[in-house]
PDB file as gemmi writes it, atoms N, CA and C in Angstrom:
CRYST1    1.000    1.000    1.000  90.00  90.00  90.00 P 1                      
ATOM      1  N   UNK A   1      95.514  70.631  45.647  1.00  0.00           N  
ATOM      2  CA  UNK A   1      94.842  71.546  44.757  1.00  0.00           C  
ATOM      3  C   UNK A   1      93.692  70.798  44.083  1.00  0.00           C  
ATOM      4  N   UNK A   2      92.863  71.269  43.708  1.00  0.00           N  
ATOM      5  CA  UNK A   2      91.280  70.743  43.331  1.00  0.00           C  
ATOM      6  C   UNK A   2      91.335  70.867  41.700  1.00  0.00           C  
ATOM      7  N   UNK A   3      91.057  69.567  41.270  1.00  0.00           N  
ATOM      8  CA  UNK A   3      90.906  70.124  39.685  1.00  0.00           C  
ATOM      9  C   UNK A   3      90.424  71.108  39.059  1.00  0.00           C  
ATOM     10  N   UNK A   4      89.581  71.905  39.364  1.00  0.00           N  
ATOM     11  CA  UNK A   4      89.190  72.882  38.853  1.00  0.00           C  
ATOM     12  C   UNK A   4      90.130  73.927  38.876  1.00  0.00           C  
ATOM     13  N   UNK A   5      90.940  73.863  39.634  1.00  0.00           N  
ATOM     14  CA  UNK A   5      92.265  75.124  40.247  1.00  0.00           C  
ATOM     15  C   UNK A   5      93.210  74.340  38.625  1.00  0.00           C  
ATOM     16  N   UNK A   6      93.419  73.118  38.856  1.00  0.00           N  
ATOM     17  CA  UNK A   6      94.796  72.835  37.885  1.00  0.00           C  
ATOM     18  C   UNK A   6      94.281  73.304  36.469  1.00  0.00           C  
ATOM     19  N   UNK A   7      93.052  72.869  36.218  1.00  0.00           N  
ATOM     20  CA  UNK A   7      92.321  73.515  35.113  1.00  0.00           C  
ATOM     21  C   UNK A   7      92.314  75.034  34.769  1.00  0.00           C  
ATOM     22  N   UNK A   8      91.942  75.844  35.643  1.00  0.00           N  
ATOM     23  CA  UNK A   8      92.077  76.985  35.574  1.00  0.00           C  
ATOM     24  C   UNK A   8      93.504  77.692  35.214  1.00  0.00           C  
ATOM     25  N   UNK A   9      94.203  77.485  36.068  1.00  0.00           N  
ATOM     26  CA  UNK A   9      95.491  77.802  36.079  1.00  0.00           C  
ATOM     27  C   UNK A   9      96.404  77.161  34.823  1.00  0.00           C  
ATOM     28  N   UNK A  10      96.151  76.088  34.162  1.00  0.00           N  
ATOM     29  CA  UNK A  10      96.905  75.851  32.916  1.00  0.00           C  
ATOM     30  C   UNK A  10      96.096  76.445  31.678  1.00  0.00           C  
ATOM     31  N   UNK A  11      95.016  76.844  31.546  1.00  0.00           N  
ATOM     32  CA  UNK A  11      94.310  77.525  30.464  1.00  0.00           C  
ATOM     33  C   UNK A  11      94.436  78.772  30.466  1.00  0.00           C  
ATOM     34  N   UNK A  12      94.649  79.638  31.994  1.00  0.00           N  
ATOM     35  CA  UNK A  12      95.003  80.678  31.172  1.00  0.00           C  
ATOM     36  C   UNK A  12      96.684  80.678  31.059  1.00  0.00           C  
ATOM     37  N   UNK A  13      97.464  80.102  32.119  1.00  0.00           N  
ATOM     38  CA  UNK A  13      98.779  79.966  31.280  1.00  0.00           C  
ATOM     39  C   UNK A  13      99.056  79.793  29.825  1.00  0.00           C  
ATOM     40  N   UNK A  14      98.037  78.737  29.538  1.00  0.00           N  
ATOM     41  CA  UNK A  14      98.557  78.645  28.088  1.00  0.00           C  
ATOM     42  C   UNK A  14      97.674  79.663  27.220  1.00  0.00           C  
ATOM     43  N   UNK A  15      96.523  80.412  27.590  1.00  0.00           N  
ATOM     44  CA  UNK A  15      95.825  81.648  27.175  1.00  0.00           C  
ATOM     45  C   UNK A  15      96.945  82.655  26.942  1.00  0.00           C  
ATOM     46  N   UNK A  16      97.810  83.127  28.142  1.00  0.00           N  
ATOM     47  CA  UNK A  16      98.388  84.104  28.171  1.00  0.00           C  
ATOM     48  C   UNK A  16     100.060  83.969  27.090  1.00  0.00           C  
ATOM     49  N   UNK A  17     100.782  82.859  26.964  1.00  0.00           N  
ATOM     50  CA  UNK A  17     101.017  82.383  26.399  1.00  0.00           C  
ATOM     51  C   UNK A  17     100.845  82.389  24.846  1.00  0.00           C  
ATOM     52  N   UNK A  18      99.517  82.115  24.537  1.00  0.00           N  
ATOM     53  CA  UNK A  18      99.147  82.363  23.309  1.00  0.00           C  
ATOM     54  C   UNK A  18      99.400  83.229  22.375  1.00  0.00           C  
ATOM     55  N   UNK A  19      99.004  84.283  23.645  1.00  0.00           N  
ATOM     56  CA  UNK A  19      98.826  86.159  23.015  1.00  0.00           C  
ATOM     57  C   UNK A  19     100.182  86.720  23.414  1.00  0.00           C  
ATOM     58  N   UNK A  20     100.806  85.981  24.271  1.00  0.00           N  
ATOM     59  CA  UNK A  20     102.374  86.497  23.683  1.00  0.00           C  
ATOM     60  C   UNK A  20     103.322  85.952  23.122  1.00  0.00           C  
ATOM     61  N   UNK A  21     102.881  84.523  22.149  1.00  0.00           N  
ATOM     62  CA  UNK A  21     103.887  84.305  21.407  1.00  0.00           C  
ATOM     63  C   UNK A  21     102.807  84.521  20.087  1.00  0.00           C  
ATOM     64  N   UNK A  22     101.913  85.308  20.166  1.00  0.00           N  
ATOM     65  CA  UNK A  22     100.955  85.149  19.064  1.00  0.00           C  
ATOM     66  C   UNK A  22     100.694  84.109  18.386  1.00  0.00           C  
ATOM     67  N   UNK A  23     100.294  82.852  18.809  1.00  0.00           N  
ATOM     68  CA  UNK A  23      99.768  81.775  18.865  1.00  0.00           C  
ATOM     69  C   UNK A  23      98.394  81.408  18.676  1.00  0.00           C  
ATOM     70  N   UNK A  24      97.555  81.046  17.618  1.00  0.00           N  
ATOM     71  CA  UNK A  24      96.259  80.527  17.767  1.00  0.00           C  
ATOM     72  C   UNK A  24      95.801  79.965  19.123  1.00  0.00           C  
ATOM     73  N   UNK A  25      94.508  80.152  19.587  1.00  0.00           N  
ATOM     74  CA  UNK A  25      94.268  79.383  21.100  1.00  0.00           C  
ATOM     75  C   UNK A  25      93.427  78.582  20.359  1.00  0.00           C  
ATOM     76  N   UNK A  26      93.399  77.230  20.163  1.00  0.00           N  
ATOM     77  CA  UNK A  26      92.754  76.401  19.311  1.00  0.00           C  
ATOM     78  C   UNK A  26      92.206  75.365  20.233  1.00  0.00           C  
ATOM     79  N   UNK A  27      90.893  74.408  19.821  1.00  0.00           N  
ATOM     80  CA  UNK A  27      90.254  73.333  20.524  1.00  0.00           C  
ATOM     81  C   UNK A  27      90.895  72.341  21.093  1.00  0.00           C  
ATOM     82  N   UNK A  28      91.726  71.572  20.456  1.00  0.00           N  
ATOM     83  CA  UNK A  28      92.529  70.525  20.209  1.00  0.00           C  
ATOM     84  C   UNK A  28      93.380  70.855  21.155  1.00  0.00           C  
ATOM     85  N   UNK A  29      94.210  71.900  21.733  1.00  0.00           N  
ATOM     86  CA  UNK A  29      95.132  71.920  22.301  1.00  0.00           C  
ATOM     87  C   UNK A  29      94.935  72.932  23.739  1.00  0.00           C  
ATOM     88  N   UNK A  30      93.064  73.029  23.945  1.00  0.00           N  
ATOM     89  CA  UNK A  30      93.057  73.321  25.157  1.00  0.00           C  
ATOM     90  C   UNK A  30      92.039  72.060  25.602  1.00  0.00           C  
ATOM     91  N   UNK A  31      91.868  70.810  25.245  1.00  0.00           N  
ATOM     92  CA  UNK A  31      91.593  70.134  25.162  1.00  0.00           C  
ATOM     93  C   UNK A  31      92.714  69.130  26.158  1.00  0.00           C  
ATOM     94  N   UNK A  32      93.822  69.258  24.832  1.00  0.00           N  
ATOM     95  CA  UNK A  32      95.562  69.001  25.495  1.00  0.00           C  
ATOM     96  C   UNK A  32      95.916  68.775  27.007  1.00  0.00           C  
ATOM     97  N   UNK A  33      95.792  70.471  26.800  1.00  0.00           N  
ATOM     98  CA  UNK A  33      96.317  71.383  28.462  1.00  0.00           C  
ATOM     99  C   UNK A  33      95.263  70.649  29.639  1.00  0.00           C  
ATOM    100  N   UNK A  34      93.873  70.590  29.356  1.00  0.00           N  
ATOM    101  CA  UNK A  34      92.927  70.144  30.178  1.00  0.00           C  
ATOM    102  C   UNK A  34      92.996  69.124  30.886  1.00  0.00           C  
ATOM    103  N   UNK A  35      93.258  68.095  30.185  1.00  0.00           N  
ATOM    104  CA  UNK A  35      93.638  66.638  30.793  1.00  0.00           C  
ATOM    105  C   UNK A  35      94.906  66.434  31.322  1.00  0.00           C  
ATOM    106  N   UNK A  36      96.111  67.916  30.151  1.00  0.00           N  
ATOM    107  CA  UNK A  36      97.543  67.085  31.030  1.00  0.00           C  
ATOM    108  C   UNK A  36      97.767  67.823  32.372  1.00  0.00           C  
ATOM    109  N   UNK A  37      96.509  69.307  32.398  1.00  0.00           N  
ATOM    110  CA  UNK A  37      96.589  69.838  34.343  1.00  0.00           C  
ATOM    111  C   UNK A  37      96.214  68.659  34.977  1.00  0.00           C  
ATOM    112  N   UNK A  38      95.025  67.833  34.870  1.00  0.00           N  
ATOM    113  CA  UNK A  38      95.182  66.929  35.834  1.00  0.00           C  
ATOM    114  C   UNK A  38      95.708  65.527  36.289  1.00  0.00           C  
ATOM    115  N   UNK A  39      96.900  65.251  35.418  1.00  0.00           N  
ATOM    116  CA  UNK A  39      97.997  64.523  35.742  1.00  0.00           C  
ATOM    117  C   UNK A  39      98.893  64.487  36.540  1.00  0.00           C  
ATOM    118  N   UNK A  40      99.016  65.385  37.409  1.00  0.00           N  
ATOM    119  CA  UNK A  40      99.927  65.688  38.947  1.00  0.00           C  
ATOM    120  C   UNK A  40      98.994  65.011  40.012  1.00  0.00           C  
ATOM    121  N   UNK A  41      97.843  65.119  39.936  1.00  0.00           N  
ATOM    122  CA  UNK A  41      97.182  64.737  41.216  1.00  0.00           C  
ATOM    123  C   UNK A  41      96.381  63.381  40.502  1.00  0.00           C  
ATOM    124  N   UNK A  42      96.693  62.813  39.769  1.00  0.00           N  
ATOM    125  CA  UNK A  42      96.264  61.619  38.986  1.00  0.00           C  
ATOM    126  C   UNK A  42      96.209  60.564  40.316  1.00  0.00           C  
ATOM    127  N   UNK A  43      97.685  60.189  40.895  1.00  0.00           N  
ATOM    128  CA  UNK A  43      97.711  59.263  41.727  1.00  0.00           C  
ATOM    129  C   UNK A  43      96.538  59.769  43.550  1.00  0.00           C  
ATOM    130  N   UNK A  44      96.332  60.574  43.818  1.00  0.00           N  
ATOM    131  CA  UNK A  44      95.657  61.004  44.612  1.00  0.00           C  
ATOM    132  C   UNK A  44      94.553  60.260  44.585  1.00  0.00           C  
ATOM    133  N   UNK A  45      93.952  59.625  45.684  1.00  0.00           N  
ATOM    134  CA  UNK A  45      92.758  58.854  46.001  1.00  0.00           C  
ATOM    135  C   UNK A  45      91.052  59.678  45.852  1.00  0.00           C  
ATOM    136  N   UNK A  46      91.625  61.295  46.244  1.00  0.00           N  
ATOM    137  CA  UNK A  46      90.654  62.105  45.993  1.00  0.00           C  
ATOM    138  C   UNK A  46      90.225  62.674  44.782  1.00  0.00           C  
ATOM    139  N   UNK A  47      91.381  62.425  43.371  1.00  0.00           N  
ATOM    140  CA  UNK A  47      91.242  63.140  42.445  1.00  0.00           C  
ATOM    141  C   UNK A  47      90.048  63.159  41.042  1.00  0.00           C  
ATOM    142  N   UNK A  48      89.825  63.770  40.301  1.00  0.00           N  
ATOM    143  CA  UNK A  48      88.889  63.304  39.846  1.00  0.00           C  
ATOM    144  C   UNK A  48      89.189  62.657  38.933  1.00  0.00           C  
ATOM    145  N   UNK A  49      90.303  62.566  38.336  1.00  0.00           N  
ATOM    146  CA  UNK A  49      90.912  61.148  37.265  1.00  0.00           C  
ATOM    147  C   UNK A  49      90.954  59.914  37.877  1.00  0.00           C  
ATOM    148  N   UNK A  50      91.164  59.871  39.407  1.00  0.00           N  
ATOM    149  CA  UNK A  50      91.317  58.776  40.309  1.00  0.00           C  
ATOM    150  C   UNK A  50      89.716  58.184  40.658  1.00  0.00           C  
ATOM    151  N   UNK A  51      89.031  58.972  40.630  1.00  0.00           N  
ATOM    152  CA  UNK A  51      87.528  58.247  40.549  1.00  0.00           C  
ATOM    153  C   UNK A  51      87.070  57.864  39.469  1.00  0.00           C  
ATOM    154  N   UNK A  52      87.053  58.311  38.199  1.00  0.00           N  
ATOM    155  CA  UNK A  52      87.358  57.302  37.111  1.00  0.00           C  
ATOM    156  C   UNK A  52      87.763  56.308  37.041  1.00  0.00           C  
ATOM    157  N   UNK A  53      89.004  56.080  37.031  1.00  0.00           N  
ATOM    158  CA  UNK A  53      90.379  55.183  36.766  1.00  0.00           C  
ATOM    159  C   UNK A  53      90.653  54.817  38.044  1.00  0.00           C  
ATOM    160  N   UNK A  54      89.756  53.980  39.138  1.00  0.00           N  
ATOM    161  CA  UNK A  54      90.491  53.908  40.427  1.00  0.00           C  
ATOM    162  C   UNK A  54      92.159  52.823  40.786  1.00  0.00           C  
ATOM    163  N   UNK A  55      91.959  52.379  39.600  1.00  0.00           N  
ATOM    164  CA  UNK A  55      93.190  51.228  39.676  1.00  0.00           C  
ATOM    165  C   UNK A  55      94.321  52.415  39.768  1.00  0.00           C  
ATOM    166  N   UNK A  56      94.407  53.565  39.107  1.00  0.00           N  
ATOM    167  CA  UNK A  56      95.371  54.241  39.168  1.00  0.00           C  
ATOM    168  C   UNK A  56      96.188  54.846  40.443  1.00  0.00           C  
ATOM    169  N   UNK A  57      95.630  55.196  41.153  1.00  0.00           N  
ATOM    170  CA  UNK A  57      96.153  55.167  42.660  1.00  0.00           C  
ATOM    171  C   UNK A  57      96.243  53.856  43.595  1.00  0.00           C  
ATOM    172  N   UNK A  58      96.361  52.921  42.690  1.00  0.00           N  
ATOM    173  CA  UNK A  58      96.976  51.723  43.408  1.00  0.00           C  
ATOM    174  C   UNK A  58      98.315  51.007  42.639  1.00  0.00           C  
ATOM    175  N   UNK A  59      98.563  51.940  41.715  1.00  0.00           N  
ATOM    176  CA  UNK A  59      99.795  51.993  40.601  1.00  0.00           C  
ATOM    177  C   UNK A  59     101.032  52.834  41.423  1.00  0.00           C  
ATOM    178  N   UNK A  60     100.543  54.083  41.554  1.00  0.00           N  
ATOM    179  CA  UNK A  60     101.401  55.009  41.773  1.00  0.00           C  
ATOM    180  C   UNK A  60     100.928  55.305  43.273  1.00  0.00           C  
ATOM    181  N   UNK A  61     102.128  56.288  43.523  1.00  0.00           N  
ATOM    182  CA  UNK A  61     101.942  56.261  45.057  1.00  0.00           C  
ATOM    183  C   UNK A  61     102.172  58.191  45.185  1.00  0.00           C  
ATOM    184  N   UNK A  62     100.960  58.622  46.158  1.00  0.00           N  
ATOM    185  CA  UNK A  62     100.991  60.084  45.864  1.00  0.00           C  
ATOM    186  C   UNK A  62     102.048  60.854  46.607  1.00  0.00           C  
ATOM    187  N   UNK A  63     102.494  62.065  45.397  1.00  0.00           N  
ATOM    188  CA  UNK A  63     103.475  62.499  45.536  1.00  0.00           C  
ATOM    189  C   UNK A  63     104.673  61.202  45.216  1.00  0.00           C  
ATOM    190  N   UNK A  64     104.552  60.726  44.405  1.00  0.00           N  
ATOM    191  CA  UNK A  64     105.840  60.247  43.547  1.00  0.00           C  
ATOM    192  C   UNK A  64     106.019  60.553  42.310  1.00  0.00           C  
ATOM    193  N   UNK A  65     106.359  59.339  41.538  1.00  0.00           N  
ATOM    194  CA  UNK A  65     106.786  59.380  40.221  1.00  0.00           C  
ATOM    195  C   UNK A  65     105.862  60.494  39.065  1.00  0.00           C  
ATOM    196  N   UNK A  66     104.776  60.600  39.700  1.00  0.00           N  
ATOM    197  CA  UNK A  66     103.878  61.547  38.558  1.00  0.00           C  
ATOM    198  C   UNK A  66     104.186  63.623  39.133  1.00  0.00           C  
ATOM    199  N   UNK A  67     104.615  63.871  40.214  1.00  0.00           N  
ATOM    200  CA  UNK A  67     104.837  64.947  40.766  1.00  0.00           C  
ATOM    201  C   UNK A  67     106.347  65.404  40.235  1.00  0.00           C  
ATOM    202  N   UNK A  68     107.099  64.474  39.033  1.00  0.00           N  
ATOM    203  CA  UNK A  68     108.242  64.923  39.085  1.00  0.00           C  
ATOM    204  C   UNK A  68     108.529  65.599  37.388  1.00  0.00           C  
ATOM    205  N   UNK A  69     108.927  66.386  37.201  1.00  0.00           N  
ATOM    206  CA  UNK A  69     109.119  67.461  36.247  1.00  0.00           C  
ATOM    207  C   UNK A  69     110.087  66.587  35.393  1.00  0.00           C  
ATOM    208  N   UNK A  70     110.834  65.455  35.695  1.00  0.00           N  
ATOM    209  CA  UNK A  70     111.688  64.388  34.624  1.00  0.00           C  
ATOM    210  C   UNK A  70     110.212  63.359  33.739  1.00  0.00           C  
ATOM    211  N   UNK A  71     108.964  63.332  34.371  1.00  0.00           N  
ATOM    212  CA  UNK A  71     107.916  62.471  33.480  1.00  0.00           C  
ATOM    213  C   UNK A  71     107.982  63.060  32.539  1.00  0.00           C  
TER     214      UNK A  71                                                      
END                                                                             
């Protein structure tokens, strides 16, 4: 999945979310959501946190320890 997809897809989750627990949608915490969608594909060689941070996909190995719902 392409960052822009993980992005998309956790903002309006947490959009929709918002308006049904009647929740402020505030800066700070779509800010949050933004960076922690692209933490699944962090270790990915293609990702765009991984072209930043390239040491990071030589940490982790894709599809491991960061793909698991116990992090």
């Amino acid at each position: 999945m392409l960052a822009i997809n993980h992005v998309t897809l956790a903002t309006a989750a947490t959009f929709g979310a918002s308006i049904y627990f009647d929740k402020p949608f505030f800066l700070p915490f779509i800010v949050f959501v933004t960076f922690s969608s692209l933490l699944p594909d962090v270790d990915h060689p293609g990702s765009e946190v991984s072209n930043y941070f390239p040491f990071v996909n030589k940490v982790f190995k894709h599809r491991g320890v960061t793909h698991s719902f116990l992090v």
